[in-house]
C-alpha positions as a Markdown table, in Angstrom:
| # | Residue | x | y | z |
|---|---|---|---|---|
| 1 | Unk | 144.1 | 115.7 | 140.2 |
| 2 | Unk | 141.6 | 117.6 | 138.1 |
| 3 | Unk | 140.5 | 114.1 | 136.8 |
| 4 | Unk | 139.8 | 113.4 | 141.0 |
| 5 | Unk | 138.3 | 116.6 | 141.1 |
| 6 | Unk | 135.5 | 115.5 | 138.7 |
| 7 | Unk | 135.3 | 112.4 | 139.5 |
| 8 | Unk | 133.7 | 113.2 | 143.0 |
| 9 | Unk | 130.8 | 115.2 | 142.1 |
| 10 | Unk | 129.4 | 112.7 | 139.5 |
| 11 | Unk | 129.6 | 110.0 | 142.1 |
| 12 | Unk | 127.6 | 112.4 | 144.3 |
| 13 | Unk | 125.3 | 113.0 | 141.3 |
| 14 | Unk | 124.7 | 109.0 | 140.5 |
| 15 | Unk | 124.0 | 108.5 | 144.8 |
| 16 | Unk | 121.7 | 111.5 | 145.1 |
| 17 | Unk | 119.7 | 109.9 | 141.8 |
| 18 | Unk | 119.6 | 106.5 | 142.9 |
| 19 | Unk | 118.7 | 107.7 | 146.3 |
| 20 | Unk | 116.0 | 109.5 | 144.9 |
| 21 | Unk | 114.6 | 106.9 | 142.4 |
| 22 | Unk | 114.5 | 104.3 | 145.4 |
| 23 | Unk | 112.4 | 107.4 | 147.5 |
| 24 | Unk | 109.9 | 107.2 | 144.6 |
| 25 | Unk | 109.8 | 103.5 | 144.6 |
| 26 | Unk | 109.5 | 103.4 | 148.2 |
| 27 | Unk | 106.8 | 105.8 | 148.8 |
| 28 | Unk | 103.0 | 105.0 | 149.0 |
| 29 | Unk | 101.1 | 105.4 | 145.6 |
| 30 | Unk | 97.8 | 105.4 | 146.6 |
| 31 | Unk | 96.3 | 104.2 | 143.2 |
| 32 | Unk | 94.3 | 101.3 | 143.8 |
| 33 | Unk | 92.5 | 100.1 | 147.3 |
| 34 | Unk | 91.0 | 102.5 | 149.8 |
| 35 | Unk | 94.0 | 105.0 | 150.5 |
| 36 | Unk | 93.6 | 106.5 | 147.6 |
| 37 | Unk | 92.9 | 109.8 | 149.3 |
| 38 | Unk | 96.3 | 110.0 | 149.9 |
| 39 | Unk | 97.0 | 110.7 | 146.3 |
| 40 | Unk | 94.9 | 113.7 | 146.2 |
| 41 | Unk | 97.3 | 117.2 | 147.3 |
| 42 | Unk | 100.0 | 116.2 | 144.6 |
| 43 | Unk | 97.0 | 116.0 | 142.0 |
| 44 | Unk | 96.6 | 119.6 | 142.3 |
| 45 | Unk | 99.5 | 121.2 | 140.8 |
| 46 | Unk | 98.5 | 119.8 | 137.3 |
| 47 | Unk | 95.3 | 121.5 | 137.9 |
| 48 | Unk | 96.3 | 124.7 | 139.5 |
| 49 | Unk | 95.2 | 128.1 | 137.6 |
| 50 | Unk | 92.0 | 129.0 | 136.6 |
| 51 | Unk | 89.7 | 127.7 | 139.5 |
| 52 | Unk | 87.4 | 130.7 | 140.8 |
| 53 | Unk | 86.7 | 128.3 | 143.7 |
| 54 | Unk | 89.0 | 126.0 | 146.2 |
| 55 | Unk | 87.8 | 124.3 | 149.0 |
| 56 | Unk | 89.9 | 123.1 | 151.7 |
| 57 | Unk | 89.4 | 120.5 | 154.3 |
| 58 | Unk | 89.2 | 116.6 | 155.4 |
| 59 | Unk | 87.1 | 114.1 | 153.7 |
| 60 | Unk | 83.8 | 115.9 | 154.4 |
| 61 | Unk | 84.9 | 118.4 | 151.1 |
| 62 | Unk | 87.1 | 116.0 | 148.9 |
| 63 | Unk | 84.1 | 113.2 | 148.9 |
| 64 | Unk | 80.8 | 115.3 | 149.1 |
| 65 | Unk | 81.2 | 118.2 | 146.5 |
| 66 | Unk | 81.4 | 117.7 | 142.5 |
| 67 | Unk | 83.7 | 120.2 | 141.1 |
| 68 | Unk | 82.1 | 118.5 | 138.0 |
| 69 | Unk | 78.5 | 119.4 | 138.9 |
| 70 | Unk | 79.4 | 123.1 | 139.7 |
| 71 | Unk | 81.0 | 123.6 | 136.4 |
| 72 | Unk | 78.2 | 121.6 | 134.3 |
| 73 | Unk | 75.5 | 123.8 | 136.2 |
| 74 | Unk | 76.5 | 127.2 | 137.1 |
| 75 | Unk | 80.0 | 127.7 | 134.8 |
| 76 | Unk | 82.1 | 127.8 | 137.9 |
| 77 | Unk | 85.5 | 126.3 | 138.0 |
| 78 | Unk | 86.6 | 124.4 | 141.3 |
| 79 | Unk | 89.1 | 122.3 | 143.1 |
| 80 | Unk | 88.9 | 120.8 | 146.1 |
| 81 | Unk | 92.5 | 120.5 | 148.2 |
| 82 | Unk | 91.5 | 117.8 | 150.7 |
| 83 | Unk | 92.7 | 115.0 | 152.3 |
| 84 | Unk | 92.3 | 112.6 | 154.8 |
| 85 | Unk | 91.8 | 114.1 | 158.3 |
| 86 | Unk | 93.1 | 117.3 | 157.1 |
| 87 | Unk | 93.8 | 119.3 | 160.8 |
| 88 | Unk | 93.0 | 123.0 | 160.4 |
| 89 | Unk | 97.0 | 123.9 | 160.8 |
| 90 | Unk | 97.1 | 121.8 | 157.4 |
| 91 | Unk | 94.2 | 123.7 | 156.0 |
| 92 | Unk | 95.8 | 127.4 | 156.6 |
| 93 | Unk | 99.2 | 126.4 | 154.7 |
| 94 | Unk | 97.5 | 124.6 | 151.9 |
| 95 | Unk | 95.5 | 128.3 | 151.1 |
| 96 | Unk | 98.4 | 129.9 | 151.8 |
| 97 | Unk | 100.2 | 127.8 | 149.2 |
| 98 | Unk | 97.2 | 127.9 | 146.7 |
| 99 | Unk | 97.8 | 131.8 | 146.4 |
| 100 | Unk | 101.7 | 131.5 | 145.0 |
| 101 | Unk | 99.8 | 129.3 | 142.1 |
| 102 | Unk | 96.5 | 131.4 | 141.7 |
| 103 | Unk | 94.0 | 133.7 | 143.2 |
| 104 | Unk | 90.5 | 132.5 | 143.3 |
| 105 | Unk | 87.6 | 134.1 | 144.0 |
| 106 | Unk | 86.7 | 132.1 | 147.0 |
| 107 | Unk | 88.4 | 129.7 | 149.6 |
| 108 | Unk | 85.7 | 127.5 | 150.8 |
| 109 | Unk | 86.6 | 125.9 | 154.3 |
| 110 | Unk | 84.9 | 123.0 | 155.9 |
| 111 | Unk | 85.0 | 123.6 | 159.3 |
| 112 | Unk | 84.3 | 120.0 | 161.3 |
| 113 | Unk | 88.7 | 120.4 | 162.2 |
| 114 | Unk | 88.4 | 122.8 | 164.5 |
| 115 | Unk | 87.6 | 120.5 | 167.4 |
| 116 | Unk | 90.9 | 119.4 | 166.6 |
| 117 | Unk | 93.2 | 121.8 | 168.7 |
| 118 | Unk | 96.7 | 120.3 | 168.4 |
| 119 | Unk | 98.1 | 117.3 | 167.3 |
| 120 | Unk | 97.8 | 114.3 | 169.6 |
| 121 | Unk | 98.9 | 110.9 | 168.9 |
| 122 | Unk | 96.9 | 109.8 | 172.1 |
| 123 | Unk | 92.8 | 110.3 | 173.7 |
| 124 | Unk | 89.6 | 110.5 | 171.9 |
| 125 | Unk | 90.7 | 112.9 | 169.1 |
| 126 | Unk | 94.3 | 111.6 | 168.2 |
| 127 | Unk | 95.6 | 111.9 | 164.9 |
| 128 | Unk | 97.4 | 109.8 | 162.9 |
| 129 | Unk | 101.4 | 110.6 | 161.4 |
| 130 | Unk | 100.2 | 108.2 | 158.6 |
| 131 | Unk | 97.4 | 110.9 | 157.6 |
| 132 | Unk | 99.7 | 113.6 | 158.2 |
| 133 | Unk | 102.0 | 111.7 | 155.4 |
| 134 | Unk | 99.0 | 112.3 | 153.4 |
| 135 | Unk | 98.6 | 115.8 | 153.5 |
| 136 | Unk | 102.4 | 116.6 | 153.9 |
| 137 | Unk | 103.9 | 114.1 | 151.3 |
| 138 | Unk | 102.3 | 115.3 | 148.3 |
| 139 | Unk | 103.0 | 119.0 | 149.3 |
| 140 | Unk | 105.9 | 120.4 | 146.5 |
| 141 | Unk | 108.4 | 121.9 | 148.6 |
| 142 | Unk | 108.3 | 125.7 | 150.1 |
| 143 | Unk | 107.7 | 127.3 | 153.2 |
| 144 | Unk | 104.7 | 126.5 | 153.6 |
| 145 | Unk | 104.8 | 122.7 | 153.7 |
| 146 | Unk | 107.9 | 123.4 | 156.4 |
| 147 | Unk | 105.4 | 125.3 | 158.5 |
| 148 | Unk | 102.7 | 122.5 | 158.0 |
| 149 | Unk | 105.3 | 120.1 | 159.1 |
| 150 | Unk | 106.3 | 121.7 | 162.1 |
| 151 | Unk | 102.5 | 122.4 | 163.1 |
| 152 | Unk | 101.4 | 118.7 | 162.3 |
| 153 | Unk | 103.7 | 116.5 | 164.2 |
| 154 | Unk | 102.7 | 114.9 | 167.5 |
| 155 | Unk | 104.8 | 115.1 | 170.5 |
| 156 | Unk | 105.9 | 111.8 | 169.6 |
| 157 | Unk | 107.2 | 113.0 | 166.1 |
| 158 | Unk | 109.1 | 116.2 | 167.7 |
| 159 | Unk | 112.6 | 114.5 | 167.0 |
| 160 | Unk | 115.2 | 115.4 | 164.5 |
| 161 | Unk | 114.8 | 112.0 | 163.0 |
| 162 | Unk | 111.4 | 112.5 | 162.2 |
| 163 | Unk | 111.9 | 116.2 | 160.7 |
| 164 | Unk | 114.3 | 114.9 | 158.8 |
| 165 | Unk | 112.3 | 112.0 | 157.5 |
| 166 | Unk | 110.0 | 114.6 | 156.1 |
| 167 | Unk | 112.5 | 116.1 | 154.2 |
| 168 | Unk | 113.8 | 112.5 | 153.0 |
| 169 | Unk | 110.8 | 110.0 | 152.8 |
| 170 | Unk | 113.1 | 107.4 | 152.0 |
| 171 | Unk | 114.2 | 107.6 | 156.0 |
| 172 | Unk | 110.5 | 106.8 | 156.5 |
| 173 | Unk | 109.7 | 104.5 | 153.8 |
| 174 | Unk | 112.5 | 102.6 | 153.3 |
| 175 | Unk | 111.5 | 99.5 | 155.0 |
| 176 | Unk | 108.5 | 98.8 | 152.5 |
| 177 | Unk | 111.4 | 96.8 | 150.4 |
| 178 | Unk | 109.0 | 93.8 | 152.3 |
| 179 | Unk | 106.0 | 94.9 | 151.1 |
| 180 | Unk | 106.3 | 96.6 | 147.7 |
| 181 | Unk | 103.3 | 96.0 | 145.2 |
| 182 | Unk | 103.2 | 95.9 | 141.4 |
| 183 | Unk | 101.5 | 99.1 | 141.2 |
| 184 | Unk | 104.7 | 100.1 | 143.3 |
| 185 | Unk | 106.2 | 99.3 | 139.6 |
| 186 | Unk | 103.2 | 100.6 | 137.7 |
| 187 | Unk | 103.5 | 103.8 | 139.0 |
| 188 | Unk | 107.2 | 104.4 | 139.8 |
| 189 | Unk | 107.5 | 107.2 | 138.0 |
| 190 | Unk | 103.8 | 108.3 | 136.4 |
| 191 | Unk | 100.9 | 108.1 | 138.3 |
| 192 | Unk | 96.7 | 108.0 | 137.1 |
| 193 | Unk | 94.5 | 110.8 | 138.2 |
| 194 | Unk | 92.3 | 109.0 | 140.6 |
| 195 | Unk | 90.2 | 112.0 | 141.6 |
| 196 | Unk | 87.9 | 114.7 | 139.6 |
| 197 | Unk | 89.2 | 118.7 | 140.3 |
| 198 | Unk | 90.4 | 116.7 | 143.6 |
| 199 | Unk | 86.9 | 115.1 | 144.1 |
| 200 | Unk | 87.1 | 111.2 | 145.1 |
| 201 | Unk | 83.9 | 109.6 | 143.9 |
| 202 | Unk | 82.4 | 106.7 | 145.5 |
| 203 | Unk | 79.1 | 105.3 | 143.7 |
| 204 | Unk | 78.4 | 102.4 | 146.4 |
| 205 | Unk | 75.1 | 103.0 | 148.3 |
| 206 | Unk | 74.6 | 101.9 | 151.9 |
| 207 | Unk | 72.2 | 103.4 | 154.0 |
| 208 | Unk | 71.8 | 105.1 | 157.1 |
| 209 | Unk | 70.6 | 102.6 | 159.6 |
| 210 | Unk | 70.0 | 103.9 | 163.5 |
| 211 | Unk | 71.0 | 107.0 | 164.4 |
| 212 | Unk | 74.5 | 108.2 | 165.5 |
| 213 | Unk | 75.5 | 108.4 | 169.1 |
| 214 | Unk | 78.4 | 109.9 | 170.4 |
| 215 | Unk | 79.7 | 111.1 | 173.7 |
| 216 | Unk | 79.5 | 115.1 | 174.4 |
| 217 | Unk | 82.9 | 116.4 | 174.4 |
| 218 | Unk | 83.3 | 117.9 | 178.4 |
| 219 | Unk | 84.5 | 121.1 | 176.6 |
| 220 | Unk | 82.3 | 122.8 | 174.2 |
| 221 | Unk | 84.6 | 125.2 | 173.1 |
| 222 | Unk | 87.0 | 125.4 | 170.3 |
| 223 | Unk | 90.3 | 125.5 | 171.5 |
| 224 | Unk | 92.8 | 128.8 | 171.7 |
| 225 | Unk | 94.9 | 126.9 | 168.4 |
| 226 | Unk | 92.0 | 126.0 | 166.2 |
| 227 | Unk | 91.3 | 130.1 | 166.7 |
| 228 | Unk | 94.7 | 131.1 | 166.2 |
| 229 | Unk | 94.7 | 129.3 | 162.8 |
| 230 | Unk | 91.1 | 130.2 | 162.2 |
| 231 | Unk | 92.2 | 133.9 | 162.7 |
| 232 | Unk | 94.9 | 133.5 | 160.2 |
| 233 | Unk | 92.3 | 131.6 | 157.1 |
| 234 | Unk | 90.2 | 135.4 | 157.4 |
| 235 | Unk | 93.2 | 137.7 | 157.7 |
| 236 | Unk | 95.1 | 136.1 | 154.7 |
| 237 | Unk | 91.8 | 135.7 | 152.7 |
| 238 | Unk | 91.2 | 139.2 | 153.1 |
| 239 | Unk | 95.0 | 140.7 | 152.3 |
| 240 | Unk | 95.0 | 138.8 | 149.2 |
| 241 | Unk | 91.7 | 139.5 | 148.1 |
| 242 | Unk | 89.6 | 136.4 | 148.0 |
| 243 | Unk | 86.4 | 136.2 | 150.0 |
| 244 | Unk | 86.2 | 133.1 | 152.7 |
| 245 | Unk | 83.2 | 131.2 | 153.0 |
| 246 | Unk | 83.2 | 128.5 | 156.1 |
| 247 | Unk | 80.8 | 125.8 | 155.8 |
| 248 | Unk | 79.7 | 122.5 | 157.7 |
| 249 | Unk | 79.6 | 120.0 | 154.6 |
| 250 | Unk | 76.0 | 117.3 | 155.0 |
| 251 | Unk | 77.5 | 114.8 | 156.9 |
| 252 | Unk | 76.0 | 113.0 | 160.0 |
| 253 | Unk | 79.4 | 112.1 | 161.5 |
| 254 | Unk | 81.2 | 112.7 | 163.2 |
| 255 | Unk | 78.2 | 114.8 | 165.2 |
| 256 | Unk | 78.9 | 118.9 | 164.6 |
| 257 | Unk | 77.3 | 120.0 | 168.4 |
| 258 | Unk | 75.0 | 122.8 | 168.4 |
| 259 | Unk | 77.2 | 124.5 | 170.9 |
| 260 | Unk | 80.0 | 124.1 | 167.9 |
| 261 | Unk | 77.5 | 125.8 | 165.2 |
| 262 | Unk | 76.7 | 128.6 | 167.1 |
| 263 | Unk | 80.4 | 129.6 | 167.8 |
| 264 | Unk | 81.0 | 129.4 | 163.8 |
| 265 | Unk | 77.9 | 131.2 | 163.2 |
| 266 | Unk | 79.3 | 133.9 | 166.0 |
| 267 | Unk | 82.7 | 134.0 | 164.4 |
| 268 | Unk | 81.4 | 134.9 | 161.1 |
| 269 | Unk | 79.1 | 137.3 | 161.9 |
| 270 | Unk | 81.5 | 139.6 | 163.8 |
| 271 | Unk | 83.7 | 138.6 | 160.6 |
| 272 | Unk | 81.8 | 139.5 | 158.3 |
| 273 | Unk | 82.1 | 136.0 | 156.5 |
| 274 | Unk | 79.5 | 133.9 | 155.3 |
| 275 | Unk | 78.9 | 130.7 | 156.9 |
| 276 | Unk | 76.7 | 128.2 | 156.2 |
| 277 | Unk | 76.0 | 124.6 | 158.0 |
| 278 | Unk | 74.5 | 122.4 | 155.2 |
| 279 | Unk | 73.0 | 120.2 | 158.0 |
| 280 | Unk | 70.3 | 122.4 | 157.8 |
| 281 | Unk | 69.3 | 122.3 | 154.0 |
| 282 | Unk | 69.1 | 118.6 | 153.8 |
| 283 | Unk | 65.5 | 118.8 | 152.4 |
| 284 | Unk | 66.6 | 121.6 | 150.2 |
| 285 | Unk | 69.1 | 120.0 | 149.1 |
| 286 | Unk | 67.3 | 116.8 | 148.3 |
| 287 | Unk | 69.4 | 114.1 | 150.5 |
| 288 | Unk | 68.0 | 110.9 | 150.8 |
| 289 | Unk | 70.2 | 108.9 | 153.5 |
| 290 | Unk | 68.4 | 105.9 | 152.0 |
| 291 | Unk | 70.5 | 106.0 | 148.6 |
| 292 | Unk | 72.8 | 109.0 | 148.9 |
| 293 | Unk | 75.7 | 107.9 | 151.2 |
| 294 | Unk | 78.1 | 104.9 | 150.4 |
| 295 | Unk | 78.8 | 104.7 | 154.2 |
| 296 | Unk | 75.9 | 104.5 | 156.3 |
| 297 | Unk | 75.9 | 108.3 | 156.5 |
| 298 | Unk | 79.5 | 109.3 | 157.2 |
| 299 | Unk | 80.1 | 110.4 | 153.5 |
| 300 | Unk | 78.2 | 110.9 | 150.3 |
| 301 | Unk | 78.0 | 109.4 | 147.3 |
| 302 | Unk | 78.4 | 110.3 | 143.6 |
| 303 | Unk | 74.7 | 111.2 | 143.5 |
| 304 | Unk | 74.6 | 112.9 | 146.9 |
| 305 | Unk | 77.7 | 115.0 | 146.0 |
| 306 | Unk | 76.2 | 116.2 | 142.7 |
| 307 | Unk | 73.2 | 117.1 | 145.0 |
| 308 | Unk | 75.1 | 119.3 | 147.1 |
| 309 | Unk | 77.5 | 120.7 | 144.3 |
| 310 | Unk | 74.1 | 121.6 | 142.9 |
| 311 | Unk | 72.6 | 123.1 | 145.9 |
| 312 | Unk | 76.3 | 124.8 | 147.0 |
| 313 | Unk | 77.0 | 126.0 | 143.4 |
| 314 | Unk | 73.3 | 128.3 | 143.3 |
| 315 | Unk | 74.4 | 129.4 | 147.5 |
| 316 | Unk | 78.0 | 131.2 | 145.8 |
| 317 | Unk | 76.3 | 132.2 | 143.0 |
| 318 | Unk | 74.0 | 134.2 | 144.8 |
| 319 | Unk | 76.4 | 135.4 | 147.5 |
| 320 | Unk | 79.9 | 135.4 | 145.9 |
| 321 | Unk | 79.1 | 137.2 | 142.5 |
| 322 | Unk | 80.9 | 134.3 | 140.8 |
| 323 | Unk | 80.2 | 134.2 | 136.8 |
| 324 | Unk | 79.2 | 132.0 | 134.4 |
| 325 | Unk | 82.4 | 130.9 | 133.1 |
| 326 | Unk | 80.7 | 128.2 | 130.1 |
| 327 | Unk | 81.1 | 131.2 | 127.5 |
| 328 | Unk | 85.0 | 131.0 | 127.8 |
| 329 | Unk | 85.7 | 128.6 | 124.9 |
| 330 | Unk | 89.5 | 128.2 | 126.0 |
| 331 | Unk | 88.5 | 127.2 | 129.3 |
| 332 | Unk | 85.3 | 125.3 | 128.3 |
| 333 | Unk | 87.9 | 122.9 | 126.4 |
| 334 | Unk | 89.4 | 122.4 | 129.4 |
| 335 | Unk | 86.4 | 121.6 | 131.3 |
| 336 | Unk | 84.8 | 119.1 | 128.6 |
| 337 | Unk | 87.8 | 116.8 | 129.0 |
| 338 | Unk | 87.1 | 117.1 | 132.6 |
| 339 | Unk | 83.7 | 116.3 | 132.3 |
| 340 | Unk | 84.0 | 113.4 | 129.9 |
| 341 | Unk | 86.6 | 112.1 | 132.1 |
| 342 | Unk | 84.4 | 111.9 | 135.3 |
| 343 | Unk | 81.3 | 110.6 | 133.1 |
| 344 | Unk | 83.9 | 107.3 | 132.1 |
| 345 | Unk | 85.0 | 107.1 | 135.7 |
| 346 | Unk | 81.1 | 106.9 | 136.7 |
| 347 | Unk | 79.9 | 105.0 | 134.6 |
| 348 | Unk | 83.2 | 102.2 | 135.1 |
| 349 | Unk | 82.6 | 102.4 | 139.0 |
| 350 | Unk | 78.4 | 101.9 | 138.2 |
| 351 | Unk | 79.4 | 99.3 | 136.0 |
């Protein structure tokens, strides 16, 4: 009897582990191709602590600032906690999760997702559940990914099937058995870094050619949600501390309205936040559309992103009272592996 006894749980221990190894197997690595994105929110927990900046938002942060560049020029250590079509819900539970790992000086939040209101799966400005996977997915497990989860899905997602393949990936993933990869194998159970302080470089140049057109949303103004979570960014930033800076990151699409800007601009004001819409530094900030954007403007490059790292870094500096952290030798260690890391990446992508 007591040999039956113990007999059952170490069955149940052997499933729940070969369950769980065939989850990892199963799941997306974003390593190699153009997905990689969706490796970026697990990167950060082997980086968290430290960082006296951290930016969140969608692919307008995570491919347009150089963590790199602000350290190397003004001292300041950064990460950037984006990922792809990050929706503003998303945004508000990654801060909130930041602060149970560190307390930085400033959260820095793009703010192009608030004409996102609520999750769609339908219309002009649906969302994807595979992006949500890639915000969601790499989250470690807490309350805060559960609320990010129940915020994120679509109508279509409301189901107990699809909550519960959240919790259990493999419920999601586990008909990729057709389609598994060798870096499947490769990365099973380590994965590379494939972004700098959660920066994704891109060193290809294509240049802007006409300009972009895009239809006038019928409704100018920011939905009652976007607000609501909005709301939430300032009132958590200011009980724990940390200043919020909201910002419009240099990129010429999708278009950011003037009827959108002036709402921001109103918001901070009455806030007392700083916001600031890097559209209107581009000469300042020395971008050339010619060579500095791998995408015909959507996103910048590596040399465009050092630009505005450069031109971003002096703006907190002057407005945040952020020091010169280069005199720390401990953490100056820390940041010359960094830096040496993201000079090899360069210069293998430039070769």
């Amino acid at each position: 009897m007591k040999k039956k006894l113990l007999i059952l749980p170490a069955v149940l221990a052997v499933c729940l582990a070969v369950l769980y190894l065939l989850q990892m197997l199963l799941m997306p690595k974003y390593m190699t191709g153009k997905h990689q994105e969706g490796a970026l929110i697990a990167e950060y927990y082997h980086n968290a602590g430290n960082n006296d900046v951290v930016f969140v938002g969608d692919c307008e942060v995570y491919e347009n600032f150089s963590p790199i560049t602000l350290w190397e020029e003004y001292g300041i250590p950064s990460y950037i906690r984006g990922s792809a079509q990050q929706l503003i819900w998303q945004s508000y539970y990654l801060m909130e999760e930041t602060l149970k790992y560190e307390k930085p000086k400033v959260m820095v939040f793009n703010v192009l997702s608030m004409k996102y209101d609520t999750p769609k799966s339908t219309g002009a400005q649906s969302q994807r559940e595979a992006y949500n996977r890639m915000t969601l997915d790499g989250m470690r497990w807490s309350v805060s990914k559960w609320n990010s989860i129940q915020a994120s899905m679509t109508e279509e997602e409301k189901s107990w099937q699809a909550e519960l393949s959240y919790i259990f990936p493999l419920l999601r993933y586990h008909d990729r058995w057709s389609s598994l990869e060798k870096q499947d194998f490769t990365y099973w159970f380590k994965k590379d870094q494939v972004s700098d302080n959660g920066y994704l470089m891109q060193t290809g140049v294509k240049p802007l050619g006409d300009a972009y057109h895009e239809m006038r949303p019928m409704d100018m103004n920011f939905g009652e949600n976007s607000w609501y979570y909005l709301e939430k960014m300032t009132q958590l930033c200011k009980e724990n501390g940390v200043q919020l800076v909201l910002i419009k990151a240099p990129a010429l699409s999708p278009i950011w309205w003037d009827e959108w800007d002036l709402q921001i601009e109103e918001y901070a004001a009455k806030n007392d936040l700083l916001y600031v819409n890097l559209l209107d530094y581009q000469e300042e900030i020395g971008i050339d559309w010619s060579t500095d954007t791998y995408d015909a403007g959507l996103h910048l490059n590596v040399y465009g992103a050092e630009k505005a790292a450069r031109w971003f870094g002096k703006y907190l500096q002057e407005n945040c009272d952020l020091p010169d952290r280069r005199n720390d030798t401990a953490l100056s260690d820390i940041w010359a592996e960094k830096v040496a890391t993201y000079n090899q990446r360069k210069e293998t992508k430039e070769g």
